[in-house]
N, C-alpha and C positions, 0 to 999 in steps of 0.2 A: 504494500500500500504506500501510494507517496507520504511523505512524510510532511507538506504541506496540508494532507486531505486526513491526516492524524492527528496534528494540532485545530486543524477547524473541527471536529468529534470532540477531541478532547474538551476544547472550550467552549461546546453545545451542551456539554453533558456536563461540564461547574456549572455555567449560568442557572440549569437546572436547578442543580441541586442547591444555590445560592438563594434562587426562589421557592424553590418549598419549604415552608417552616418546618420546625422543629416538632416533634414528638411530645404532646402537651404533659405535663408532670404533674398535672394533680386534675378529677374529674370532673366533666363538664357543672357538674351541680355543686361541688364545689367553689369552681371557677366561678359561678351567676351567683351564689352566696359570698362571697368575698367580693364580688365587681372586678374579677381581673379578666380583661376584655381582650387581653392576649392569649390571655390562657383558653377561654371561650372560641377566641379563632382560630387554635391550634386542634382544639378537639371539634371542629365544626368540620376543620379542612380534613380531617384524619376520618370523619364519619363517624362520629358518635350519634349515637339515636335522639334525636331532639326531641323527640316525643315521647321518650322512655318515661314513666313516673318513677318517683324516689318511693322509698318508702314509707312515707305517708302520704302518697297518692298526689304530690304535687308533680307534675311538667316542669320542664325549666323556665317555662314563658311566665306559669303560673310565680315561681321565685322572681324574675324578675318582673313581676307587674304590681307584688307586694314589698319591695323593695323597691320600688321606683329606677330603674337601671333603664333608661330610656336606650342608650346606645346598645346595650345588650340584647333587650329587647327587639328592637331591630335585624338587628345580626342573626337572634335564631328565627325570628317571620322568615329574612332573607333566605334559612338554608331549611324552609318547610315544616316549620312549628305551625302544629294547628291553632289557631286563636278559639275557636270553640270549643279544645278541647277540654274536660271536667275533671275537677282533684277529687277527695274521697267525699267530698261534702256536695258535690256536684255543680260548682263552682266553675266559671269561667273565666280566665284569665281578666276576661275587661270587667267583670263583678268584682273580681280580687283588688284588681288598683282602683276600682273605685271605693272599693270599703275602704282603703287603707289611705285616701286621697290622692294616689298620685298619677291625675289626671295627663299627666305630658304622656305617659304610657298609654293611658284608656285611647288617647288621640290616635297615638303610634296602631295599637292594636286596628282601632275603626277606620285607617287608612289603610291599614290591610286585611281589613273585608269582614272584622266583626260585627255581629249583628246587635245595636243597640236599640230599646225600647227605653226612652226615656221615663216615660210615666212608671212603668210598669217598676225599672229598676230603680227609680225616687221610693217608689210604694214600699218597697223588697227592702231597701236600706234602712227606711222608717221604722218597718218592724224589726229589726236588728236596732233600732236604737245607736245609726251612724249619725253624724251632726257637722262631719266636716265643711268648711265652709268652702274651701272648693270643690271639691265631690256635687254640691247641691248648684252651685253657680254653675260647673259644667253641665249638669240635666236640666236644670230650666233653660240655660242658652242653648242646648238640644231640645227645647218644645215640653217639657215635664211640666206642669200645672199641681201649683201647693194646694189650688184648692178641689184639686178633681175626685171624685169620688171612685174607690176601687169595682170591685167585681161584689163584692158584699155592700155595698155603699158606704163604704165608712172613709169619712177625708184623711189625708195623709197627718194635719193636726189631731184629729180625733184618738186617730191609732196609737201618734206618738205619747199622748195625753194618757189612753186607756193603758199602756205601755210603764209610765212612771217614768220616761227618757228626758228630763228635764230641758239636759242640751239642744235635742232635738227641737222640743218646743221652741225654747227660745230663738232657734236655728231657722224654722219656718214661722214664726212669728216676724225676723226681722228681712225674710224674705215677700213678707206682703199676705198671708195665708190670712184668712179669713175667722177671726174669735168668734164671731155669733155667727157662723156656719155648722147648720145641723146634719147628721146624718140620716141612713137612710131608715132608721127607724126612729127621726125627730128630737134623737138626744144632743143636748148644745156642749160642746167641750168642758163648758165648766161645771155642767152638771156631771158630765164623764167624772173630773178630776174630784170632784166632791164628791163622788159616790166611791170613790178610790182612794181618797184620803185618810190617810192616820196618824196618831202623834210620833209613831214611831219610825218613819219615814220622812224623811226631811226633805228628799227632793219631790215629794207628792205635794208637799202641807207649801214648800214654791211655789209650784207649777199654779196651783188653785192662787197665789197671790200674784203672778204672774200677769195668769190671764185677766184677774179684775183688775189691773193696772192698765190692761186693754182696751178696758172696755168692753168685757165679756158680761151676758147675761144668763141667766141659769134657765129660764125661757126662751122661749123663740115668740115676741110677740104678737099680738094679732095684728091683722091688716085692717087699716083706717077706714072707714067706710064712709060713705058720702052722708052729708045729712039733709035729709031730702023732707024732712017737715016743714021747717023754717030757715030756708037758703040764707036770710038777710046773717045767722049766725056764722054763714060760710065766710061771707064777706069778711 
């Protein structure tokens, strides 16, 4: 072989080996647990299963969506992480960072192609008792509504109220949610919280002080009606 056509091989086959990395030293779930994003590219180029769950049934998309690891996050969408896929609680990665608030991820995930229900996953946090203030400003600027009534009719205040989530309250109170909004069997929030109140609960015996600061009524009052004997009273 010429010896000009052996040094060009030869230095085909460093450039090679110059670009492929290295042999990653410690395990993909590891790697997305610590944020080492080299390490993460080293077992993504090597083929580790991105979809494997640990064992406790987390994905690695799942660790970094509760971890907030926006770059990470990307990197395994990039090499075929399913975003739908569910940990043992049956949880999906964009539920995960949205419990945990970290909405830069929920973004990442819904740009590559999860599916979000805004209302539905406001309602879902509510009864978990989440209150985060970004978490709640990304679902209502996705279309969520503080004051919509579920599948049971009960408003996302009512829930959080029948619940004892104090935060929450206060969370959708300074959102715009509606205090003398009844549900759908006519009960007014603060009737909720007063019929759930006790002295031995302190964030209950709040919430009921909360809401009268509102301007909440323990009623739903009637509707004014005309007075049709003597108009000149109308006047």
């Amino acid at each position: 072989m010429h010896p000009l056509l052996i040094l060009s091989l030869t230095t085909a086959l460093t450039l090679v080996a110059c670009s492929e990395p290295a042999q990653p030293t410690e395990s993909l779930y590891r790697a997305v647990h610590t944020g080492d994003l080299d390490q993460v590219k080293r077992n993504l180029y090597w083929h580790a299963d991105v979809n494997q769950p640990d064992v406790d049934g987390d994905t690695p998309l799942h660790v970094a969506a509760s971890t907030g690891r926006v770059a990470i996050a990307e990197q395994l969408l990039s090499h075929g992480a399913n975003p739908e896929a569910l940990d043992a609680s049956g949880r999906t990665p964009l539920k995960v960072a949205l419990l945990f608030g970290k909405t830069q991820v929920a973004r990442s995930l819904i740009e590559q192609g999860a599916a979000l229900d805004a209302q539905a996953m406001l309602v879902d946090l509510v009864k978990q008792g989440v209150s985060d203030r970004d978490t709640f400003a990304f679902l209502t600027r996705a279309g969520a509504d503080v004051d919509r009534a579920d599948a049971q009719s009960r408003t996302p205040l009512g829930i959080a109220v029948e619940g004892g989530y104090l935060e929450t309250v206060a969370r959708l109170l300074d959102l715009g949610a509606d205090v003398n909004r009844p549900d759908g069997r006519g009960r007014m929030p603060l009737a909720i919280a007063l019929a759930r109140a006790n002295g031995r609960d302190a964030d209950r015996q709040t919430i009921v002080e909360i809401l009268k600061r509102n301007g909440a009524r323990r009623k739903l009052e009637p509707a004014a009606t005309p007075n049709t004997e003597n108009p000149e009273k109308q006047q």
